[in-house]
C-alpha positions in Angstrom: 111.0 84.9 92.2 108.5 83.1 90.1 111.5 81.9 87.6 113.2 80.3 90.5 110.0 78.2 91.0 109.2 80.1 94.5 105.7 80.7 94.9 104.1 84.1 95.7 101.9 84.0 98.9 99.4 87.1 99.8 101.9 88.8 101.4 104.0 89.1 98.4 101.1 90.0 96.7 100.3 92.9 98.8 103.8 94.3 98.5 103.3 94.0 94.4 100.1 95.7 94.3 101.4 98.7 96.3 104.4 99.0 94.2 102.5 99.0 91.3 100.4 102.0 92.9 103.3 104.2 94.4 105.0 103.8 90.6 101.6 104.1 88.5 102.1 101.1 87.0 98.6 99.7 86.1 99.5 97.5 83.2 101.5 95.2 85.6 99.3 95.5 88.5 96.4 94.3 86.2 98.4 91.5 85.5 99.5 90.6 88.5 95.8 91.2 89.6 95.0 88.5 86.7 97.6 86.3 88.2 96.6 86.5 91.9 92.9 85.9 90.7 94.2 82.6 89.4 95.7 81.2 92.0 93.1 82.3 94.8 95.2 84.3 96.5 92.5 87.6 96.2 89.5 85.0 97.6 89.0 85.8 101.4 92.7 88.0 102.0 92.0 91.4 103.2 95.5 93.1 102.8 95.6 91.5 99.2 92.2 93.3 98.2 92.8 96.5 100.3 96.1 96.3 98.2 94.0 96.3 94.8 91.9 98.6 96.0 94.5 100.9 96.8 96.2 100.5 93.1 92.9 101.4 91.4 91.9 104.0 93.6 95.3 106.0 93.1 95.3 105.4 89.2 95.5 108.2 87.0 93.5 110.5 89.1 90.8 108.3 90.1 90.0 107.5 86.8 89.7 103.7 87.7 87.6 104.6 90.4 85.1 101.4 89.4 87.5 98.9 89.6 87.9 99.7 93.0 84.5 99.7 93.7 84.4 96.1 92.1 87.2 95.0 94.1 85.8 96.7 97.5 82.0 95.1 96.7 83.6 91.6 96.0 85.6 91.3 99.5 84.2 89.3 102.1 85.7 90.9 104.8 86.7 94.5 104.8 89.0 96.3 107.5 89.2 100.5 108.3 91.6 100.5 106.0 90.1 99.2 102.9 86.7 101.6 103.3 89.3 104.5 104.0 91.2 103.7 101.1 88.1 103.9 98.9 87.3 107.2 100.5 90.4 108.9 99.8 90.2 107.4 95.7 86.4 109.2 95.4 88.2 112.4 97.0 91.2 112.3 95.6 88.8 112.1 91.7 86.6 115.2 93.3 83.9 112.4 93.7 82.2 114.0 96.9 78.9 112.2 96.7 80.3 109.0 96.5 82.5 109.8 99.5 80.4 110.9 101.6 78.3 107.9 100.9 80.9 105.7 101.9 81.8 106.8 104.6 78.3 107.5 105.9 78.2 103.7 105.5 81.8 103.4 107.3 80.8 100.9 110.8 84.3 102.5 111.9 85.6 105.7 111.6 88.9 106.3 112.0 91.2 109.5 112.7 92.5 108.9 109.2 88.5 108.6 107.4 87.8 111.8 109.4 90.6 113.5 108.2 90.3 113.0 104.6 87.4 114.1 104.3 87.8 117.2 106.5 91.2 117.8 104.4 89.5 117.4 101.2 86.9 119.5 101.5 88.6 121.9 103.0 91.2 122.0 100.1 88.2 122.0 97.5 86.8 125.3 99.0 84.1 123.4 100.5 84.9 125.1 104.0 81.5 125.2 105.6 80.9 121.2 105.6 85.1 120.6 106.5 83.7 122.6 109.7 80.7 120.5 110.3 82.4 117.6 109.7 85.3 118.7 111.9 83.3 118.9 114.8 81.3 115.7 113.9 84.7 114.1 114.7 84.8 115.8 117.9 81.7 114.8 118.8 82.4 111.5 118.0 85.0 111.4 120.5 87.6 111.1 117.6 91.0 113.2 118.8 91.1 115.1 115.5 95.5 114.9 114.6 97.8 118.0 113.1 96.4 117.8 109.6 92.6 117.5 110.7 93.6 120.8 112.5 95.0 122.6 109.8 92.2 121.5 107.3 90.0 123.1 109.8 91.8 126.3 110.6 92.4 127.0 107.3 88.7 126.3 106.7 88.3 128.6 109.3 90.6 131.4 107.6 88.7 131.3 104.8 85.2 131.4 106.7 87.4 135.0 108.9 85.4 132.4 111.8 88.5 132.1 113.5 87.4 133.0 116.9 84.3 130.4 117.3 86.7 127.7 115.4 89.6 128.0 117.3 87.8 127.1 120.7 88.0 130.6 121.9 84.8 131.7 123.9 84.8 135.1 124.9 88.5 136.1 124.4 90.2 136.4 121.0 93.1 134.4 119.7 96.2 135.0 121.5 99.8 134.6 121.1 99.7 131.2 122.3 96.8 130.3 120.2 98.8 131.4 117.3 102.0 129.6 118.2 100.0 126.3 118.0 98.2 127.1 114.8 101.9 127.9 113.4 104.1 124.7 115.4 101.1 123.0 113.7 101.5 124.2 110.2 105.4 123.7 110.3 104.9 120.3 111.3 102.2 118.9 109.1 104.4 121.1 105.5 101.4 123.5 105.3 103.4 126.2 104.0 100.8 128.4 102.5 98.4 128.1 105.5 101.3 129.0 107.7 102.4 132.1 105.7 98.8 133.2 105.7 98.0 132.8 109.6 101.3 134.4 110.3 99.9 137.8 108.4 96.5 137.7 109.3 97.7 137.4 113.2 98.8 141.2 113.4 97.0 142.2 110.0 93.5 141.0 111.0 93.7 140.1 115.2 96.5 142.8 116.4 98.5 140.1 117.3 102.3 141.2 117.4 104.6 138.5 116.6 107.2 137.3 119.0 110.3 135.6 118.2 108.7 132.0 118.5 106.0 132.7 116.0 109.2 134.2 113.7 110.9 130.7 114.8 107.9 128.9 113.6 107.6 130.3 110.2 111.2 130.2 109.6 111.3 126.4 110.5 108.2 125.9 108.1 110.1 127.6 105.2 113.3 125.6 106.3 111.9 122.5 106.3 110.0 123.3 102.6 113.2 124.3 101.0 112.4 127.9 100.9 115.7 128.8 102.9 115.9 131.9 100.6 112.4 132.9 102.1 113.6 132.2 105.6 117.0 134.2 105.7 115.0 137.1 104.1 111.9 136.6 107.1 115.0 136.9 109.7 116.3 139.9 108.2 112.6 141.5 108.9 112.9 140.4 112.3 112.3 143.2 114.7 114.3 141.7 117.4 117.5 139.0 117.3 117.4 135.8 115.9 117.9 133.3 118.6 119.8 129.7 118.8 116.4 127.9 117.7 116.1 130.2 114.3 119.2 129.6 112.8 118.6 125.9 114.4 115.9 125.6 112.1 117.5 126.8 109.1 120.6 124.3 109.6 118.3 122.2 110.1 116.8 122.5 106.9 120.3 123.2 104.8 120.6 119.3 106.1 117.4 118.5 104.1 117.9 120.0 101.0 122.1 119.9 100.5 122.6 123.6 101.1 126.1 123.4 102.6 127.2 127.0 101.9 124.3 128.4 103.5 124.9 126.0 106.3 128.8 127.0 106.8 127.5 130.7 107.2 124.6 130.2 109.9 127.2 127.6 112.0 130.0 130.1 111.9 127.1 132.5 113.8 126.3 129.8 115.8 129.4 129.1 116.9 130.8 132.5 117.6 128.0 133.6 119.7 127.6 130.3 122.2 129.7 128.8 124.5 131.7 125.5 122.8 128.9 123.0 124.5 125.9 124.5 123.1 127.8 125.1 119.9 128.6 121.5 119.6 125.1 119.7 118.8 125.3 122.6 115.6 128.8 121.6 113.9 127.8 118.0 114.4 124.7 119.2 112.4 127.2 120.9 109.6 128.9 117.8 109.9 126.3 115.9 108.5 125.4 118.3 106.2 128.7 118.4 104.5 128.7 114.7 104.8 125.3 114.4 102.4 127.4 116.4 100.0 130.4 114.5 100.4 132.4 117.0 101.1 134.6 114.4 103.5 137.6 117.2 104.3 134.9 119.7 105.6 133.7 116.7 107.7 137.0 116.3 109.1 137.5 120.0 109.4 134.7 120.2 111.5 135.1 117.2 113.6 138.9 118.9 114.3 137.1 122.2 115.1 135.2 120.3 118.0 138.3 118.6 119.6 139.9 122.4 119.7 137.2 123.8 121.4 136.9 121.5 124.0 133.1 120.0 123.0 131.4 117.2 124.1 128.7 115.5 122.1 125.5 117.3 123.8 123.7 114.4 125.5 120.4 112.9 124.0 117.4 115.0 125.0 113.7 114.2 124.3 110.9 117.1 124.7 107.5 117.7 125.3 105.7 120.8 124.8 102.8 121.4 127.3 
């Protein structure tokens, strides 16, 4: 770009600085950082600094932590994103002083500064202060999202305070309290947290399992890549798998290229539901085989729909209440 005689504005500036980060490239981004310097474009722009900010901050494990703080003390004007930015490079070092000093000083907290600190902590085995900081947030009147909960019920694991943390009053955990915690682990990747909730549930509370907590687990381990560990979970099952189980492990055979595995759970699929239902699934194989480029198995499949008579299952969005 600059050989062509075009001129870099801030914006292409920002984009620079976060490739540098996302490749830890810290030679060029100092240069570049030189560069921008030099032509004024890191004087008044917040996304440029933020940007900088960003790129020291996530440098070889925080170790550039006070070029950060340079850049962050030199702005002019700082946005939720640049003090959250700086929060999450003191963290992401094991710098909890300087964190927490930060974002004591934050004059806006976000979901996103709550969360990191309340992830962080509770990562670091710090799990009393990710509670009290978890329900500073709630006080706050800061809707805490999936990962702020899972950061706090693992804190709460840890802590075997599961009851008080979980907003139970004078009833234990349930079924239903336990599906969430679980739906809530498969979607945030918390695959440890997950496997450890789903044995302490019967292990610890005398909660029996039902085939959506199985569902949940097994959909956590699909969408990890741990199809081996999900088959084998489904084999334990004491009752059958349903439609959504093997779903979830199609599902995740599309993620990680496992088109074997996904021939064998559509040709279960297919045999036990009606050619409608079965249809949304061997579109799914479909596009598993097509990842892999096995084109003839795509066709295969797409001729296997015309001879059962399938229509394309119409689009469908859900909410869960």
């Amino acid at each position: 770009m600059v050989a062509r005689g075009a001129e870099p504005d801030g914006f292409t500036y920002s984009l620079v600085f976060s490739a540098c980060a996302k490749s830890g490239s810290l030679t060029e981004g100092e240069q570049l950082h030189g560069r921008a310097l030099s032509t004024g474009h890191c004087s008044n722009n917040v996304f440029v600094n933020t940007s900088l900010v960003n790129m020291y901050a996530t440098a070889s494990g925080g170790s550039r932590m006070d070029c950060a703080r340079q850049v962050f003390d030199e702005m002019g004007e700082r946005n939720v994103t640049t003090w959250t930015t700086l929060i999450a490079g003191y963290l992401r070092g094991g710098d909890f002083d300087s964190a927490s000093k930060v974002f004591d000083e934050m004059p806006e907290r976000n979901v996103v500064a709550w969360t990191a600190m309340i992830a962080a902590h509770a990562r670091s085995g710090k799990c009393k202060k990710a509670l009290c900081l978890f329900n500073e947030m709630r006080i706050a009147g800061v809707e805490p999202d999936q990962v702020a909960l899972v950061a706090a019920l693992s804190a709460c694991a840890e802590l075997r305070d599961l009851e008080q943390n979980l907003g139970a009053r004078e009833a234990k955990p349930d079924g239903i309290t336990f599906l969430g915690v679980l739906c809530a682990c498969s979607r945030g990747g918390f695959v440890d947290e997950g496997r450890r909730f789903f044995k302490e549930m019967s292990s610890v509370y005398g909660v029996s399992p039902r085939v959506e907590h199985y569902g949940c687990v097994v959909d956590l381990c699909s969408r990890a890549g741990l199809l081996d560990e999900a088959t084998e979970l489904i084999k334990t099952m004491p009752m059958k798998p349903n439609e959504a189980i093997w779903g979830a492990v199609l599902g995740g055979c599309r993620i990680h290229r496992k088109a074997e595995l996904a021939s064998d759970v559509a040709r279960k699929l297919v045999g036990e539901l009606d050619p409608n239902r079965a249809a949304g699934y061997l579109l799914l194989l479909a596009h598993v085989y097509a990842t892999d480029g096995r084109w003839q198995d795509v066709a295969t499949v797409k001729q296997k729909l015309v001879e059962i008579g399938a229509s394309k299952p119409a689009g469908r969005s859900w909410i869960e209440v």
